[in-house]
C-alpha positions in Angstrom: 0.0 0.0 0.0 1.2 3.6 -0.5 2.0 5.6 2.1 1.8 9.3 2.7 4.3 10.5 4.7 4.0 14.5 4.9 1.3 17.3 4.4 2.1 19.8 2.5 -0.3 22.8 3.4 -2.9 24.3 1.6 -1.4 27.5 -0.5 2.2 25.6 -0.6 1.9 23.5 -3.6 0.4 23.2 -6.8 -2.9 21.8 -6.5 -3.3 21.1 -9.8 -0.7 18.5 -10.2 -2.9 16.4 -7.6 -2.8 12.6 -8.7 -6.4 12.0 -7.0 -8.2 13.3 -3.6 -9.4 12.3 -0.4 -12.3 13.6 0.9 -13.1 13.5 4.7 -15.2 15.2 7.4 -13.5 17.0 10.0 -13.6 14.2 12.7 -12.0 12.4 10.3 -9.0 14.8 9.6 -7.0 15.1 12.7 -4.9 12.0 12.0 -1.9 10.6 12.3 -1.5 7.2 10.9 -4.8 5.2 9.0 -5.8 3.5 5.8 -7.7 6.1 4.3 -9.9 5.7 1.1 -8.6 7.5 -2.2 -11.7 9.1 -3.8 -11.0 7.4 -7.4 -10.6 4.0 -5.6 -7.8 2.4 -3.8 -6.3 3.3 -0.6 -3.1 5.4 1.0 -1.8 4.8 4.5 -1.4 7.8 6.0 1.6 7.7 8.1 3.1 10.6 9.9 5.2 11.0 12.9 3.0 13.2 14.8 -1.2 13.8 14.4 -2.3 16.4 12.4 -5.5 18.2 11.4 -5.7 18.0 7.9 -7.9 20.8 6.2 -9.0 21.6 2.6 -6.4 22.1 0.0 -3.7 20.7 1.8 -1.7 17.8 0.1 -0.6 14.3 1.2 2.8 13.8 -0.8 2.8 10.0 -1.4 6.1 7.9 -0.8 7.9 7.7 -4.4 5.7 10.5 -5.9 2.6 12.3 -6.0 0.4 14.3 -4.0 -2.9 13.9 -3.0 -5.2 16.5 -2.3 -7.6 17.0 0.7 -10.7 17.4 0.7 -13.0 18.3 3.3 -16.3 16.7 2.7 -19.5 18.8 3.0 -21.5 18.2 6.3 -24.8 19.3 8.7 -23.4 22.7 9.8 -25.4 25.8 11.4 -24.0 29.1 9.7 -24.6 31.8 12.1 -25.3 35.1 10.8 -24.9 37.8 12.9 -26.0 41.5 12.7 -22.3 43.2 13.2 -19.1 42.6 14.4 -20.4 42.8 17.7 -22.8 40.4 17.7 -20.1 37.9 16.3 -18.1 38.6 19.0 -20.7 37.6 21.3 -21.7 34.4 19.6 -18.3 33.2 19.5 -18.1 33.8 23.0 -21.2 31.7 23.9 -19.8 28.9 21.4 -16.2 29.1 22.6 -18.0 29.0 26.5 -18.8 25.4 25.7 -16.7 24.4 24.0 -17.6 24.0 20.6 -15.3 24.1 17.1 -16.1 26.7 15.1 -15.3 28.3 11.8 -15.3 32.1 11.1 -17.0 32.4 7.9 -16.8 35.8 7.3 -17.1 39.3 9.5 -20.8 38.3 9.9 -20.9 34.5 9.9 -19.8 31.4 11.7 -20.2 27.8 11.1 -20.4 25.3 13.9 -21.8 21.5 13.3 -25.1 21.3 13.4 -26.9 21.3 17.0 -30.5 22.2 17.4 -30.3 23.0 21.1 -27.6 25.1 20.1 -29.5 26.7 17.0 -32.1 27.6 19.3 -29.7 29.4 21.8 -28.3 31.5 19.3 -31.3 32.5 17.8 -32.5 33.5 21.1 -29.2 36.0 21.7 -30.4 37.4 17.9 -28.5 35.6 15.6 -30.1 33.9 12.5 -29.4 30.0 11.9 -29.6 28.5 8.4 -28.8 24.6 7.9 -26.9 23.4 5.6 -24.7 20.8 4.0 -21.5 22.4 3.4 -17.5 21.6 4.5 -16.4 22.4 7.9 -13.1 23.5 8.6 -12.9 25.1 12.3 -10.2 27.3 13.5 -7.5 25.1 15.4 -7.2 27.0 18.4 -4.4 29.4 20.1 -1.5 26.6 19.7 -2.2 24.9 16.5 0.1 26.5 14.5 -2.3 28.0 12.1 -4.4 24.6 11.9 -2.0 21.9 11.2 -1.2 21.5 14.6 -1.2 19.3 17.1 -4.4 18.9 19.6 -4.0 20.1 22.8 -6.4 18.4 25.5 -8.8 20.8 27.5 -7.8 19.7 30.4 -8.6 22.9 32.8 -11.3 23.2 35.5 -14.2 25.4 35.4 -17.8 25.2 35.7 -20.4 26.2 33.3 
């Protein structure tokens, strides 16, 4: 089987010369080492020395050639749309306050996956809340490096 055995990061290489894709969701994109499928058929053993989280664009270069690109696949996610910059700020407080990955969209909009109890919470602090099917790629925190990271276990105390 061939083996991947770096990721190249999205913007760094020339996506067009891709030799095929994988797609994934997010929880399956923080990886270090697994048979994952190629999207034209086959498989690639993703083998590096430390876990990463892949995200969309970046590329698997394939022992003895070849890069694959990533994918992320499109999922149930709540886009938040909020009223100004404000009002995001707030949002992402209350979504960061438990603990939840999110992805800044734009100046008005977050993503989060899709929760109902916490649709309904943010539509109760004002924000709108459309569902959709659509990739998720959420920030990577304070001490991911920009996203290719590595995870860093919440492991302080706090109530909520």
């Amino acid at each position: 089987m061939t083996r991947a055995t770096s990721v190249l990061p999205a913007g760094t290489w020339d996506a067009a010369s891709a030799v095929g894709t994988v797609t994934l969701p997010v929880a399956e994109r923080h990886r270090r080492r697994i048979r994952l499928p190629v999207d034209d058929g086959g498989d690639v053993l993703l083998d590096l020395p430390d876990a990463v989280m892949l995200m969309d664009g970046d590329g698997l270069a394939l022992e003895g050639g070849g890069v694959l690109r990533v994918v992320a696949a499109a999922e149930e996610v709540a886009d938040i749309t909020c009223t100004d910059p404000l009002h995001l700020a707030r949002m992402a407080w209350h979504l960061g306050n438990r603990h939840l990955p999110l992805q800044v969209v734009d100046a008005h909009t977050l993503r989060i996956a899709w929760d109902h109890v916490i649709a309904a919470m943010v539509q109760g602090l004002g924000a709108g809340v459309r569902r959709r099917s659509a990739p998720f790629q959420p920030e990577g925190g304070a001490y991911s490096g920009g996203g290719h990271g590595h995870h860093h276990h919440d492991d302080h105390a706090h109530d909520h």
